[in-house]
N, C-alpha and C positions, 0 to 999 in steps of 0.2 A: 389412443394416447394413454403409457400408464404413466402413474404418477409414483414417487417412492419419497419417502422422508427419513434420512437416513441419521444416526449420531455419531460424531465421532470414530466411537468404539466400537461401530458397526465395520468387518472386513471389507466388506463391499465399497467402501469409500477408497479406500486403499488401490482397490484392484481398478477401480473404477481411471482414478490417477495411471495408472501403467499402461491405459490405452489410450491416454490423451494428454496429446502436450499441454504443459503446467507450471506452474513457478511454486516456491515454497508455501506462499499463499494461502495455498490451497490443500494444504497438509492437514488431515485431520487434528494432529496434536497441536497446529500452529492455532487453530482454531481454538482449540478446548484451552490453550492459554491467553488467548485473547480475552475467553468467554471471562475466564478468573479474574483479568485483569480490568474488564468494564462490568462487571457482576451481572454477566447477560448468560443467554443460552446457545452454543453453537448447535450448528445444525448444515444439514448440506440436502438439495431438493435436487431430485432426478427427474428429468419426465423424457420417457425415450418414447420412439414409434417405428418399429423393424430397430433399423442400425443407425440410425438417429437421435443422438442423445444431447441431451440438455443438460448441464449440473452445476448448482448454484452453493456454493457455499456462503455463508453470512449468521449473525450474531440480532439475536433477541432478544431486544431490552423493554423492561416494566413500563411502562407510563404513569405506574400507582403511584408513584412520589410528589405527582401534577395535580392527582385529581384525590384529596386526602378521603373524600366521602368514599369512597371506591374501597371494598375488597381488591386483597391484591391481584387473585386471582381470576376475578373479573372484569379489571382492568384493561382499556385496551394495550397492544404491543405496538413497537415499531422494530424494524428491522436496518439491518448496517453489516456495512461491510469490514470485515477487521482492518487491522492496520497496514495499508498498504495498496497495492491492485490485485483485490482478489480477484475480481470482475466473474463473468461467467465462460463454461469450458463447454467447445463443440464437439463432435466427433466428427471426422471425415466426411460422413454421410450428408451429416446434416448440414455442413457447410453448402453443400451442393444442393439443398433441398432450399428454395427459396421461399417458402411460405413458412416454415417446421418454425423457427425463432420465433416469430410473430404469434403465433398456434401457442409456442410449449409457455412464453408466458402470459398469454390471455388464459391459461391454464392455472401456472405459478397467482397470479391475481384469483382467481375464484377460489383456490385455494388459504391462499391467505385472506380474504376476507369473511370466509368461514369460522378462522380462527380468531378474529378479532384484530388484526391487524390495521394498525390504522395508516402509514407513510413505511417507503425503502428508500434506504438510499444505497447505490451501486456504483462504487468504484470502480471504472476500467484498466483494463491492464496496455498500456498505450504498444504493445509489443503482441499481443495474443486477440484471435477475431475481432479483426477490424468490424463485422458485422453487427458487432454489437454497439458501437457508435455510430454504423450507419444508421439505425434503426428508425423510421421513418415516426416521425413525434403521431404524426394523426391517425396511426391504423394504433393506438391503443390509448386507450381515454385514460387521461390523469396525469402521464407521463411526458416528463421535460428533460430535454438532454443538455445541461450545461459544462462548459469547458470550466477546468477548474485550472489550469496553467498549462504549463510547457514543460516537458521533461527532457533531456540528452540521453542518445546513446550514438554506441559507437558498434558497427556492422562490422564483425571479425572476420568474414568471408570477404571480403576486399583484398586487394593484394597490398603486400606490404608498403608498396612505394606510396600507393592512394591513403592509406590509414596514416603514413607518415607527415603528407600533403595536409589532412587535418588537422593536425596537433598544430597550434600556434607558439610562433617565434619564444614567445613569453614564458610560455607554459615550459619547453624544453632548455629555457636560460634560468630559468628556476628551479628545477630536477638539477642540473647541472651546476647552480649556485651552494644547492643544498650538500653533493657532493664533494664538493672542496670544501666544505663546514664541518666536514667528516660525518653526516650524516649515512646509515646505511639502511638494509630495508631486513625482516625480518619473518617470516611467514611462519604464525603457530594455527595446528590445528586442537588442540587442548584449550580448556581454562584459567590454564595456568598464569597468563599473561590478563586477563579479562579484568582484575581490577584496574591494571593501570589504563586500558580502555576505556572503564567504566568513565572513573576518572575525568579521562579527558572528555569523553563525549559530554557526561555532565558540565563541565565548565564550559564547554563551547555552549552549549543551551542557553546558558545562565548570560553569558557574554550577547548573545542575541536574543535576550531579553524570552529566551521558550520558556515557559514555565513545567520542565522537564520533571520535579518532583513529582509534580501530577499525573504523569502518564507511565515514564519508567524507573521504579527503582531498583537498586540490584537483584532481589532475588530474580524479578523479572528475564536480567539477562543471563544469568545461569540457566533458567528454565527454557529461553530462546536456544543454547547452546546446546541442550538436552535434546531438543526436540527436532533441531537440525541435526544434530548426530554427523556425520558424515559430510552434511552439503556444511556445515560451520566452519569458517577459515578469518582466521585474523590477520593483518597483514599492519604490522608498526615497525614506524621508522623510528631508528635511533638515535642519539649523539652520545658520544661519551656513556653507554650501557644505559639510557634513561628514555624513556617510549615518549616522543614529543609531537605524534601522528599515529593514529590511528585510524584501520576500516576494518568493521566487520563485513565481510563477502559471503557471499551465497553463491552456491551452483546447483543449478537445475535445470533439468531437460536444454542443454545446453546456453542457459541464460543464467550471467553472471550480474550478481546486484550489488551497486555498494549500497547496502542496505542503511548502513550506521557508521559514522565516522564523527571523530574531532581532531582539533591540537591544539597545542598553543596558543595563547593569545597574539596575533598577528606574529606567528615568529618568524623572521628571517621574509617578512613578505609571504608569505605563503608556500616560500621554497619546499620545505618537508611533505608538505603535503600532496604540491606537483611531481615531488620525485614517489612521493606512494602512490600517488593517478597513474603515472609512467608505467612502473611497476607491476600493476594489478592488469594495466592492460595487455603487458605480456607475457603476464601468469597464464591469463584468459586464453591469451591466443596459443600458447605451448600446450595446451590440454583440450586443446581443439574444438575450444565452446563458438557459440553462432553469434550471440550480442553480450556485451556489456553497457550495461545499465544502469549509469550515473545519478538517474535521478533529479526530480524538479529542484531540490532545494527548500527553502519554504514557503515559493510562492510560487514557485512557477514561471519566472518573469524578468524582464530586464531592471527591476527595482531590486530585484534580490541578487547579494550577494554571493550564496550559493551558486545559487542558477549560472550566473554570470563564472562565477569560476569554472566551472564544468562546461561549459560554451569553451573555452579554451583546449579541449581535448577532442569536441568532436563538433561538427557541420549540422548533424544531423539533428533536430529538434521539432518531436513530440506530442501532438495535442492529446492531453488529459483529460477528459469527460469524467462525468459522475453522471447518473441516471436517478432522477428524481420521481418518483410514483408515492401520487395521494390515492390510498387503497378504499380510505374510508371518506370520505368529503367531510360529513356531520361530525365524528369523531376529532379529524383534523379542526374543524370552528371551534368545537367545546376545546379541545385542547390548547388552541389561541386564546378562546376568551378566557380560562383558567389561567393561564398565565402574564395576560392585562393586569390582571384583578392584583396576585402576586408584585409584578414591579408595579405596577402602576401606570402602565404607560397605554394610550390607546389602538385599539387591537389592529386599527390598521395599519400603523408604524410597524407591529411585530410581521405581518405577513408580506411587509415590504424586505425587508433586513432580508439580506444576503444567507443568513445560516438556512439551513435545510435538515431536517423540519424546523420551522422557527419556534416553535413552543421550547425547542432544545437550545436556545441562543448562551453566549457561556456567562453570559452575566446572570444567566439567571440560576438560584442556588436550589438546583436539584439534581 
């Protein structure tokens, strides 16, 4: 088994992508602005054996802000996946190799607990090796496979009549309410149009109470639009020359994402925005992609509103895993009792909470 540790800026990451299906995710540059934007380290782990390859992209952040006695750089790390489903990428081989997963990361684990590693956490990509949600919890000590919601997509290899059969009544009285409103649809591949995207996506955050300053501000999305180069496409509906819907879309290795979208606040019912749903799915299918990929929403679930809208375009829904692995046990305690001490609160309450790792919970200010 070798092992490789690769950055970014290494070619081999690149090349590595061109033999294996992938989503933008997993883009080296998508990574290295990730890294900028949580002040962490991208990084991407190989571990092949013959033509069985393994490769993990994901983001390594300090824990020196937890534990103040600590140099920083003896600190322990944790690990995370960027924003999104990065998840992890097979090769053909390996798929067929029924032990190789279990192996490359009882491998990835000894590796990172050398470095100091204390917790990962591993977004799935609900769309790419299913293998790695099957992953059996007891052939690898520490590790817990929790669903984190429900996502939609819509299978562009169906034949047209079947993909029409799912769109609901609602959904296409809505597209249709939108165009008599003189609503119409717009597709830029440029910047040019990205503030008023910007725009609306922030007010839709703001509106569902996300606290979107914190995570995206614009340079941010200019540098997304840089980094996708080619796979970046915007797609805004108009009324009267003025963007009142908005999606930014992705294409890759045949998988189309709405990655980022807003509009209005409740305008017209939702009409603008089922007629830009309508739309993207028959951009998707004219260019001959395999899925498009709606997306959990922000929960994942029949409470969310998201969610529920995107249920109106497709049947088809999801389960979303995250893979949770305690690398360090002892590191993981001190890191809960450090942050008892901090809120105040008793350390067993913290390792009940829902967050993962719970020393990272977001009330608390590090």
């Amino acid at each position: 088994m070798e092992l490789y540790c690769l950055k970014p800026s290494d070619a081999y990451w690149a090349d590595l992508l061109q033999a294996m299906p992938h989503d933008f995710y997993h883009l080296p540059d998508y990574l290295a602005l990730e890294a900028k934007r949580l002040n962490a380290t991208p990084e991407g782990l190989l571990i092949r054996r013959g033509d069985c390859y393994f490769f993990l992209p994901y983001l390594i952040r300090s824990c020196a802000p937890m534990l103040p006695d600590y140099v920083s750089d003896a600190a322990p790390k944790d690990i995370v996946s960027p924003y999104g489903y990065a998840s992890g990428l097979l090769s053909g081989a390996a798929t067929q190799c029924e032990t190789f997963l279990v192996e490359a990361l009882e491998q990835a684990i000894v590796f990172w607990r050398e470095r100091q590693f204390c917790t990962a956490y591993l977004r799935l990509h609900p769309l790419l090796h299913p293998e790695l949600a099957d992953l059996d919890e007891t052939e690898l000590m520490g590790l817990e496979r929790r669903q984190v919601g429900r996502s939609v997509a819509i299978d562009l290899s169906l034949d047209e009549e079947v993909l029409q059969a799912q769109l609901s009544q609602l959904s296409q009285d809505k597209a249709q309410q939108a165009r008599q409103d003189g609503c119409t649809v717009r597709w830029m591949d440029t910047t040019l149009e990205l503030p008023a995207f910007i725009a609306l996506y922030r007010s839709t955050m703001r509106r569902l109470d996300v606290a979107v300053e914190q995570t995206f501000d614009p340079e941010y999305f200019y540098g997304l639009a840089q980094v996708l180069d080619g796979q970046f496409h915007l797609c805004l509906v108009e009324r009267g020359g003025v963007a009142i819907a908005a999606s930014l879309v992705t294409e890759t290795c045949g998988i189309v994402q709405c990655h980022l979208s807003g509009a209005e606040a409740a305008m017209m019912n939702d009409a603008p925005s089922a007629l830009m749903m309508l739309e993207i799915l028959d951009w998707a299918r004219r260019r001959e992609n395999v899925w498009l990929h709606l997306g959990m929403g922000l929960e994942g679930s029949a409470s969310d509103a998201l969610y529920r809208f995107n249920c109106q375009f497709s049947s088809l829904s999801l389960p979303v895993y995250g893979l949770r692995l305690v690398i360090n046990e002892q590191q993981y305690e001190q890191l809960i009792h450090e942050r008892s001490k901090r809120i105040r609160l008793d350390p067993l309450e913290i390792r009940q909470a829902d967050t993962f790792p719970a020393y990272r919970a977001a009330n608390c200010s590090i």
